[in-house]
C-alpha positions as a LaTeX table, in Angstrom:
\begin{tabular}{lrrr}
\hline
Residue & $x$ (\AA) & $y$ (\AA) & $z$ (\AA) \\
\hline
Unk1 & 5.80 & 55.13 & $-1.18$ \\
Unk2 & 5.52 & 52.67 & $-3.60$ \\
Unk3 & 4.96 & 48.77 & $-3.24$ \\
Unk4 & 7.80 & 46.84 & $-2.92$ \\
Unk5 & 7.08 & 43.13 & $-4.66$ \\
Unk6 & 8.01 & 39.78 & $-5.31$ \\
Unk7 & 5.87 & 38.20 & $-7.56$ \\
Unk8 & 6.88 & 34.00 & $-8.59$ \\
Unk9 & 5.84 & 33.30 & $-11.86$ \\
Unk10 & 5.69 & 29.48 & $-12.20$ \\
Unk11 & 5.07 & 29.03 & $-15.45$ \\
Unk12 & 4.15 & 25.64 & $-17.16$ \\
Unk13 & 5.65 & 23.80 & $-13.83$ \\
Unk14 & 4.34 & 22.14 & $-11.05$ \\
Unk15 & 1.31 & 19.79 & $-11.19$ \\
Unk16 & $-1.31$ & 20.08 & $-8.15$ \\
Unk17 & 0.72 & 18.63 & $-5.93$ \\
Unk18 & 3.75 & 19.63 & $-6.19$ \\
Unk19 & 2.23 & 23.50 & $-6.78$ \\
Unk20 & 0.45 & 23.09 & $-2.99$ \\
Unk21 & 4.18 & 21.65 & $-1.56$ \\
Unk22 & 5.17 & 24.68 & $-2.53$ \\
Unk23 & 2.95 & 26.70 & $-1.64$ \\
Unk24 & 2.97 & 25.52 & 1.98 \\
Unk25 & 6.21 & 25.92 & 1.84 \\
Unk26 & 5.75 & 29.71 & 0.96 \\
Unk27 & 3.63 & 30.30 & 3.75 \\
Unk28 & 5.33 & 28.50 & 6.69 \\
Unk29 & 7.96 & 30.93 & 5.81 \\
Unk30 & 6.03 & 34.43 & 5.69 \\
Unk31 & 7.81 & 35.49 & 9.05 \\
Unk32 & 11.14 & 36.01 & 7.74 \\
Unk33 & 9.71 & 38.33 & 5.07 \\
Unk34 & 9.61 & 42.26 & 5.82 \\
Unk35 & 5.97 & 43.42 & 6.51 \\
Unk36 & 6.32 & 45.77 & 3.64 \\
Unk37 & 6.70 & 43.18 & 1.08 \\
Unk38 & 3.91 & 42.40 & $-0.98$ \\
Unk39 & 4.26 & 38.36 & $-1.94$ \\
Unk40 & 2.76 & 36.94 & $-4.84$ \\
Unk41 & 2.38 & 34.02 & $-6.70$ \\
Unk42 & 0.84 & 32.46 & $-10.16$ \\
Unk43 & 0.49 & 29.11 & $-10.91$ \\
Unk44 & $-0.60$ & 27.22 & $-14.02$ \\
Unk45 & $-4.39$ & 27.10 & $-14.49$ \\
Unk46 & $-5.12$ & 23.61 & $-13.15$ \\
Unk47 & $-3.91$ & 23.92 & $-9.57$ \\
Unk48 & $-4.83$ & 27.89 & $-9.21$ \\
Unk49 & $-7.66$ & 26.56 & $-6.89$ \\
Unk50 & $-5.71$ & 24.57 & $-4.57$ \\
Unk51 & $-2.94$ & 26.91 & $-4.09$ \\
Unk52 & $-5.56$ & 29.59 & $-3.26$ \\
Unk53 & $-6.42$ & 27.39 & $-1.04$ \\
Unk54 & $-3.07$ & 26.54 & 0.66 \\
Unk55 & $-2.38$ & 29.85 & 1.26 \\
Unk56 & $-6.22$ & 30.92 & 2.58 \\
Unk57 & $-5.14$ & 33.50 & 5.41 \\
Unk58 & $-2.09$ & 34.73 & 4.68 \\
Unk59 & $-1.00$ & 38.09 & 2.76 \\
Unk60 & 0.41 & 35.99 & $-0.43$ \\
Unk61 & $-2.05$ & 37.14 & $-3.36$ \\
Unk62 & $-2.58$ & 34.23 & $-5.96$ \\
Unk63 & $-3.31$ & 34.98 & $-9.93$ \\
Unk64 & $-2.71$ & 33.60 & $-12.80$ \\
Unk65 & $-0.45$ & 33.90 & $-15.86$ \\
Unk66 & $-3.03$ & 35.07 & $-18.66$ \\
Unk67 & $-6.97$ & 35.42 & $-19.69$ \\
Unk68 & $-8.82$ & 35.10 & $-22.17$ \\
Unk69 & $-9.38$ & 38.41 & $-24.30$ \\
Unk70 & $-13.18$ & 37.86 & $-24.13$ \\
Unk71 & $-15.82$ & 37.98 & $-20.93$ \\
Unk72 & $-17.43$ & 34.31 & $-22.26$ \\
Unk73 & $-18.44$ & 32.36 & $-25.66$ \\
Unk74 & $-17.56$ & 30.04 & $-27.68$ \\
Unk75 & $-13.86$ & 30.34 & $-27.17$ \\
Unk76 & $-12.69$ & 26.76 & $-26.45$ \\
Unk77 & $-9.95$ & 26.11 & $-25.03$ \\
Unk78 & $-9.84$ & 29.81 & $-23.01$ \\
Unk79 & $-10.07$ & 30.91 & $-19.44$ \\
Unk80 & $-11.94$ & 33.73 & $-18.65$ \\
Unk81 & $-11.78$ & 36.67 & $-15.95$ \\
Unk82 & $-14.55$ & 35.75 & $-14.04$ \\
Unk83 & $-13.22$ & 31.80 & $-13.73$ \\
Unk84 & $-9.95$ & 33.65 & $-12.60$ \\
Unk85 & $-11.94$ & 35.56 & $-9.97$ \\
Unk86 & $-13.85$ & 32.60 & $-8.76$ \\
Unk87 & $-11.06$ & 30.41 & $-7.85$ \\
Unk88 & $-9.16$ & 32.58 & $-6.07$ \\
Unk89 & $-7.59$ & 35.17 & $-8.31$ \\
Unk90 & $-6.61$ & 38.87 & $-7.94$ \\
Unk91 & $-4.16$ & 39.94 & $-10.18$ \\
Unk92 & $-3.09$ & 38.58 & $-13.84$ \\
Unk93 & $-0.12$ & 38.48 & $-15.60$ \\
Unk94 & $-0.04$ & 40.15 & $-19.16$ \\
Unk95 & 2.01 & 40.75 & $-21.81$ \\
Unk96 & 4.86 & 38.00 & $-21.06$ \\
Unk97 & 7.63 & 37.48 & $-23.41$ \\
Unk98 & 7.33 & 33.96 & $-23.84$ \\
Unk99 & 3.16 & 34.83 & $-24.66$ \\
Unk100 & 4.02 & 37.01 & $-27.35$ \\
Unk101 & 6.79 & 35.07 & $-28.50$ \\
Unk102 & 4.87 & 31.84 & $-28.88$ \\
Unk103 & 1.25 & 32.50 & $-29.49$ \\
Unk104 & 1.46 & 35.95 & $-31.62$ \\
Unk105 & 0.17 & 38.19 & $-28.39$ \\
Unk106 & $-0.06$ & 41.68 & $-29.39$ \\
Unk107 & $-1.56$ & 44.80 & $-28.39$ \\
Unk108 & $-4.85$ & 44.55 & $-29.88$ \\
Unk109 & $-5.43$ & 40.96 & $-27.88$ \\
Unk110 & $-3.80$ & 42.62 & $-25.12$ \\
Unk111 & $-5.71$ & 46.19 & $-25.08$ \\
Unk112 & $-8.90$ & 43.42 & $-24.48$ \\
Unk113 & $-6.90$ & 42.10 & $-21.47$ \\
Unk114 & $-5.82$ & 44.43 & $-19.84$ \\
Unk115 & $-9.46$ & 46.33 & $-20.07$ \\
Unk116 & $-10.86$ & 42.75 & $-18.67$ \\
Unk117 & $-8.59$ & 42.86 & $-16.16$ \\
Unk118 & $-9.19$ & 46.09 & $-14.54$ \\
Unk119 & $-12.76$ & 46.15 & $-15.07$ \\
Unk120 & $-12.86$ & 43.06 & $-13.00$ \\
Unk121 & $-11.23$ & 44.54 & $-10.25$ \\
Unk122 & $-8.13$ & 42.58 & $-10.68$ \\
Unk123 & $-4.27$ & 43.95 & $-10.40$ \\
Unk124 & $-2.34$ & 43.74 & $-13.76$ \\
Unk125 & 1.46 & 42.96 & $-14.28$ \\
Unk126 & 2.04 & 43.93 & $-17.73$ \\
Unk127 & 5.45 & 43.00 & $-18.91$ \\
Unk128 & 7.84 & 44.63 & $-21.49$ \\
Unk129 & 10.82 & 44.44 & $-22.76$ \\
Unk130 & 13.69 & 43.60 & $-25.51$ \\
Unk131 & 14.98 & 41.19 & $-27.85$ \\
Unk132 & 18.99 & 40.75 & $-27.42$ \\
Unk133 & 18.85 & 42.25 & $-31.23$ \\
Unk134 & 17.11 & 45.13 & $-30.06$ \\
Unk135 & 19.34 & 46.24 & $-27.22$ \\
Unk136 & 22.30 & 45.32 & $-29.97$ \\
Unk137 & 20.72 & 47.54 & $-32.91$ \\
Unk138 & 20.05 & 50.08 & $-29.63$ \\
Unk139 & 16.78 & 50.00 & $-30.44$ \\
Unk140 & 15.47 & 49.04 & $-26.93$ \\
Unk141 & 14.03 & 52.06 & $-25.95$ \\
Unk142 & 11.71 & 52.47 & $-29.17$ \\
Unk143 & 10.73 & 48.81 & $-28.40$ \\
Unk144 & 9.62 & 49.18 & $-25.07$ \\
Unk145 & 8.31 & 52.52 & $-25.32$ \\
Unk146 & 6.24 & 51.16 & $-28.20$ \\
Unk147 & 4.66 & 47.89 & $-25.88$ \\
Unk148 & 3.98 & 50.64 & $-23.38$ \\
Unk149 & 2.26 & 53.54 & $-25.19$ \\
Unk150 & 0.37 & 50.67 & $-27.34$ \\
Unk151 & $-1.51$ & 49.11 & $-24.58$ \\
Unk152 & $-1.34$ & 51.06 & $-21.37$ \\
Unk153 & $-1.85$ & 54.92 & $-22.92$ \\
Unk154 & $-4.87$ & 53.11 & $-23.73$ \\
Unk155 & $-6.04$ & 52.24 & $-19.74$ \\
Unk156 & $-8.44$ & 54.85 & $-17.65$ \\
Unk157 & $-6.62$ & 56.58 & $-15.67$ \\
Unk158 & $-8.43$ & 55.57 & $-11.80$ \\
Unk159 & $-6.87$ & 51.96 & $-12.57$ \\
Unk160 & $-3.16$ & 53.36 & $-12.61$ \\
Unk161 & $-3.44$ & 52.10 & $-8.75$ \\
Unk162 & $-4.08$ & 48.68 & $-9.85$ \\
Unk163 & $-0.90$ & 48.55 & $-12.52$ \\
Unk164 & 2.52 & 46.98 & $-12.07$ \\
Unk165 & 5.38 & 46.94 & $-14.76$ \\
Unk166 & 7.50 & 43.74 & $-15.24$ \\
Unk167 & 10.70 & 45.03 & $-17.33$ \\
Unk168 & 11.82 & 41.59 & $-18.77$ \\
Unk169 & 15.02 & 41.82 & $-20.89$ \\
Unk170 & 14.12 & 38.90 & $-23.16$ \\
Unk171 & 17.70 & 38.10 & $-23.84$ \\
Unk172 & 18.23 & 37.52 & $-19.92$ \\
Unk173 & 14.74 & 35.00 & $-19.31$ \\
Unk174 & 16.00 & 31.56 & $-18.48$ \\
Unk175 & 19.03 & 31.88 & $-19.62$ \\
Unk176 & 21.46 & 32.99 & $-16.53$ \\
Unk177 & 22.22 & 36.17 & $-18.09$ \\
Unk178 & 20.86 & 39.22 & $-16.09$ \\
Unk179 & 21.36 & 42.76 & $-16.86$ \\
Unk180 & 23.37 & 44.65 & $-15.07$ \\
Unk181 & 21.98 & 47.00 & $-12.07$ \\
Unk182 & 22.77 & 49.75 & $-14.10$ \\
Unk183 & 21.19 & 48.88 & $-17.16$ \\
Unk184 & 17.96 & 47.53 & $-15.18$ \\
Unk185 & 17.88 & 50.84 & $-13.62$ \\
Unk186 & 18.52 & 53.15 & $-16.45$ \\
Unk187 & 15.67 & 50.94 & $-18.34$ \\
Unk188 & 13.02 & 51.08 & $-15.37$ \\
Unk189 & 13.54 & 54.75 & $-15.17$ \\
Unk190 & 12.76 & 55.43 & $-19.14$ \\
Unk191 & 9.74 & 52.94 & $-17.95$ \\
Unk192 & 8.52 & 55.16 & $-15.18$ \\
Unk193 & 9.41 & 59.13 & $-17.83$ \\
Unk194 & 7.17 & 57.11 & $-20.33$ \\
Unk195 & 4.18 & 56.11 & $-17.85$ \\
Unk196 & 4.68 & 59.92 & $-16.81$ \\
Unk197 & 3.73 & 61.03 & $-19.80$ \\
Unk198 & 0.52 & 59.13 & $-19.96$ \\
Unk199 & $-0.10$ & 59.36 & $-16.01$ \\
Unk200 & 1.91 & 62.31 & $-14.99$ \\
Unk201 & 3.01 & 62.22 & $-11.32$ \\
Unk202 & 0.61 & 59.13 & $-10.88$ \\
Unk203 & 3.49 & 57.32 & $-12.55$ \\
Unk204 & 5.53 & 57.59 & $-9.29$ \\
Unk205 & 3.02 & 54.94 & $-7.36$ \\
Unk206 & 3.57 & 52.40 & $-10.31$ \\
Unk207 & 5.67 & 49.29 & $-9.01$ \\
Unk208 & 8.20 & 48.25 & $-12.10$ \\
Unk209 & 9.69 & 44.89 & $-11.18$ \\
Unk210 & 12.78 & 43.48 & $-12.87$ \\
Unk211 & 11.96 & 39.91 & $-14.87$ \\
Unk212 & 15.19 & 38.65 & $-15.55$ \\
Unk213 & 16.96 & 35.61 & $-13.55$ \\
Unk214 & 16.28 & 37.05 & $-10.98$ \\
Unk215 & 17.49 & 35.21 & $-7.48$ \\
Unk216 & 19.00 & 34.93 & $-4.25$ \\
Unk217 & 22.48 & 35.90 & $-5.13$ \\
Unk218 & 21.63 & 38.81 & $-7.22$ \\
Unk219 & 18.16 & 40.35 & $-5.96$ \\
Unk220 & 19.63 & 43.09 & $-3.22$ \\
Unk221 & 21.91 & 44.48 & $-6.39$ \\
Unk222 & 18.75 & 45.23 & $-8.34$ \\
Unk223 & 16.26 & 45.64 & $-5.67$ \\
Unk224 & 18.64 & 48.93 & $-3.96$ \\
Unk225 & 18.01 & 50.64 & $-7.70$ \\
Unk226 & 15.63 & 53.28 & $-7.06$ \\
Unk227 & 13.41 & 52.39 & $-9.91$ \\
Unk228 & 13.33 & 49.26 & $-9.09$ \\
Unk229 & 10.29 & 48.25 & $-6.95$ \\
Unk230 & 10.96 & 44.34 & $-6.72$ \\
Unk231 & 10.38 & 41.30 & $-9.03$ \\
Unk232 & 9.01 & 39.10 & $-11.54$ \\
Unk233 & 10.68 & 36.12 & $-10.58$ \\
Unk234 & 10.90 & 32.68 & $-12.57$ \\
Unk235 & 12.92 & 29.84 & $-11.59$ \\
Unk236 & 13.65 & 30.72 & $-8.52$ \\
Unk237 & 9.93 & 31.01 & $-7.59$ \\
Unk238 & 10.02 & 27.50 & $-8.10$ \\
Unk239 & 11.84 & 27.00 & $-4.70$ \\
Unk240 & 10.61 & 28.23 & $-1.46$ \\
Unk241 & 13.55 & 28.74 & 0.15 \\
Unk242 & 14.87 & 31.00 & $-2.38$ \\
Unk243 & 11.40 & 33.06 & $-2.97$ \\
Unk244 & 11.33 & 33.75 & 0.53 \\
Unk245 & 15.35 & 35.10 & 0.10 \\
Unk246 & 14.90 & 37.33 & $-2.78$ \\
Unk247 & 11.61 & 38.75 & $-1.03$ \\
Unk248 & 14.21 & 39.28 & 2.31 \\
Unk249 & 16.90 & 41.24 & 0.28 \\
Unk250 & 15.17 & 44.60 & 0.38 \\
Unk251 & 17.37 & 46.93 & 1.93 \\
\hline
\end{tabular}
């Protein structure tokens, strides 16, 4: 049985404040979410801390939206694992669009990360997916098949239990567009044949979440796919009232 998840990516939003609001506001909701859904949340760098601290006792896990691709040094400007680990952090988010988009991420930084990561102890959410050219030139497939077998063929197999997909139609991130449950599905399953071919029947126990305005009005659509295990969720993590409603539309 695999995990169902809601993970809220916050991205460059929030400042301390406002991120421990929220986060209060997560938790004094946690009854009206199923028992078997796995809540989690990463905010920006600077308030990681205090949100860990906000939500101290409850089942929400806390991480953070990228590490450095080095253990320590002379790397100014970077944030390593172990600071992750020390304020509160247990998973990591890897591989975003927007990362690769704007700072040049690629595998070779990433193949560093993720082998951080894991090492460490932590849970991964490695994302993947298309350009709106891609999916037009039907290359989608190749693409994500490519940001799969690049990095994760590469991981030891004992950590499979600490890996979860993100599929992320770039195309649909922030802009209102979402795919449709169909194509989400028919992408997350090519996700899941490709991890089988690396982890074999392992690759049944990997969570694949859908990244890809994601929210209330949408979420039981995707979420009743049966490759879909949940989601990476951005603007709508934003607001607790509407985390807490895509994390209750599990049916």
């Amino acid at each position: 049985m695999r995990k169902k998840i809601v993970a809220g990516n916050w991205k460059m939003n929030t400042i301390k404040d406002e991120g421990v609001v929220l986060a209060s506001g997560i938790a004094s909701k946690l009854n009206d979410v199923p028992s078997d859904v796995t809540l989690m949340v990463a905010p920006p760098f600077t308030h990681i801390y205090n949100v860990s601290e906000a939500l101290k006792g409850t089942a929400v896990e806390v991480g953070a939206q990228n590490c450095a691709d080095h253990k320590s040094g002379a790397y100014t400007g970077e944030v390593s694992i172990d600071m992750l680990k020390s304020v509160g952090c247990s998973f990591v988010i890897l591989g975003h669009s927007e990362r690769r988009e704007y700072y040049g991420e690629n595998s070779d930084s990433l193949n560093l990360k993720t082998d951080l990561a894991f090492e460490s102890g932590f849970s991964v959410i490695f994302c993947v997916g298309e350009k709106l050219s891609d999916r037009e030139d039907g290359k989608h497939f190749d693409v994500v098949g490519e940001q799969i077998k690049s990095v994760l063929y590469n991981m030891k197999p004992e950590f499979s239990g600490k890996l979860i997909i993100a599929y992320e139609p770039v195309w649909a991130i922030g802009t209102g567009k979402t795919a449709t449950s169909s194509q989400a599905q028919e992408m997350h399953a090519f996700i899941r044949k490709t991890m089988a071919g690396k982890f074999g029947k392992d690759a049944e126990n990997i969570p694949i979440l859908y990244g890809g305005s994601c929210k209330p009005s949408n979420a039981a659509e995707l979420f009743a796919q049966p490759d879909i295990d949940g989601g990476l969720i951005g603007g709508a993590a934003l607001k607790a009232d509407d985390f807490i409603a895509i994390a209750k539309s599990f049916k």
